[in-house]
C-alpha positions as CSV (number, residue, x, y, z in Angstrom):
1,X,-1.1,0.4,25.2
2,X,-3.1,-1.6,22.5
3,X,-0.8,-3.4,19.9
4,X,-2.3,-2.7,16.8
5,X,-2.3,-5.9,13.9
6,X,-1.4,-4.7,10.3
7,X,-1.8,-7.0,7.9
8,X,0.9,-7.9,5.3
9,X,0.8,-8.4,1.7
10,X,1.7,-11.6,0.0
11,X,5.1,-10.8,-1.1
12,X,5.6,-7.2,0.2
13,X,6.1,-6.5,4.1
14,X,4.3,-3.4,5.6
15,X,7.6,-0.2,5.2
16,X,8.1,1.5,8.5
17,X,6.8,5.0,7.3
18,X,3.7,3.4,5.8
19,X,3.0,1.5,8.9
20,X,3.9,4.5,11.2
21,X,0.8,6.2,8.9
22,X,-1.5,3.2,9.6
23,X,-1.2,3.3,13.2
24,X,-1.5,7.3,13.6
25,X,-4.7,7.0,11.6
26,X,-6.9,4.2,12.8
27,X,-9.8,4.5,10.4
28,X,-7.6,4.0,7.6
29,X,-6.3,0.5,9.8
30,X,-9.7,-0.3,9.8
31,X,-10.0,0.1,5.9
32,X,-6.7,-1.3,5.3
33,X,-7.2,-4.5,7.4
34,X,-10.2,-5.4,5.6
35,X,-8.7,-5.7,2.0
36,X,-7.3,-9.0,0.6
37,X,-3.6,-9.7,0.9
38,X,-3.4,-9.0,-2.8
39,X,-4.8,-5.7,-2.7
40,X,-2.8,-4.6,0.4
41,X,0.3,-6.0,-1.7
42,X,-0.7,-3.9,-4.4
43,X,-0.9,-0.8,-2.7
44,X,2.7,-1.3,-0.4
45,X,4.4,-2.2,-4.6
46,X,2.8,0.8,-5.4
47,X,3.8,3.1,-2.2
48,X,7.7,1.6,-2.4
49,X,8.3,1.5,-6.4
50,X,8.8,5.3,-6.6
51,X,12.4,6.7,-6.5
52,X,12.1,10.0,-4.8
53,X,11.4,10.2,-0.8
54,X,8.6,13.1,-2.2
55,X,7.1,10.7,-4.1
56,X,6.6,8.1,-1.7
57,X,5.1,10.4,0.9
58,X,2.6,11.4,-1.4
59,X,1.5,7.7,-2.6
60,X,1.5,6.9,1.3
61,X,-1.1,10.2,1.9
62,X,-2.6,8.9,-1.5
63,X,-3.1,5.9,-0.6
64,X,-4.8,6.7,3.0
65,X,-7.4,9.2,1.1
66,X,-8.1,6.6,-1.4
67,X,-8.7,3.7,0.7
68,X,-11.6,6.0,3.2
69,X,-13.3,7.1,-0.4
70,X,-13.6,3.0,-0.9
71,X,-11.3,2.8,-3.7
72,X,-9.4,-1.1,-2.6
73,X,-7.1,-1.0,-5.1
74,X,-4.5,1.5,-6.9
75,X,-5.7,3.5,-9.5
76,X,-3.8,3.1,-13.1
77,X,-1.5,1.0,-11.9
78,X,-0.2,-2.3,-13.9
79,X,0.3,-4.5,-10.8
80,X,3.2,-5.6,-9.0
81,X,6.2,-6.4,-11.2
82,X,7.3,-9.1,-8.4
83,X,4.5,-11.0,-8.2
84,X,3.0,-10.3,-11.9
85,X,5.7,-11.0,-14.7
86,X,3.6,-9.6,-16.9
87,X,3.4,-6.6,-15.2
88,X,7.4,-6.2,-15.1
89,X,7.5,-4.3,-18.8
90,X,6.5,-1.3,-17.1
91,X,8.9,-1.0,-15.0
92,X,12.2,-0.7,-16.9
């Protein structure tokens, strides 16, 4: 068996589910490993914001169509409120 490398964001750690989904889908790896570490910190602020289990498993299949269209970043989104203070007004 392989071990497979998944890169981490710069303040956000790669969640169990979404790394589970990384590994099951290695074309999304692929895509994933080849963004910055502020993009893939985007996108993990943006998978584990959401309140609702529901939610978060449709940002994580989201997030794997997105990145094989090309899209790097999430769309509509202010940023991450932990590493942007700016970006925390948005999330009250």
């Amino acid at each position: 068996m392989t071990k497979k490398t998944i890169a981490t964001g710069v303040v956000h750690r790669v969640p169990a589910d979404l790394r589970k989904t990384l590994i099951s889908k290695p074309a999304v790896l692929e895509k994933w490993n080849s963004l910055t570490p502020l993009a893939r910190n985007e996108w993990i602020c943006w998978t584990t914001i959401v309140k609702k289990a529901e939610t978060r498993k449709e940002h994580i299949d989201r997030l794997c169509e997105d990145l094989l269209k090309g899209k790097r970043r999430p769309c509509c989104w202010p940023g991450c409120p932990h590493r942007r203070p700016s970006a925390q007004k948005w999330f009250k």
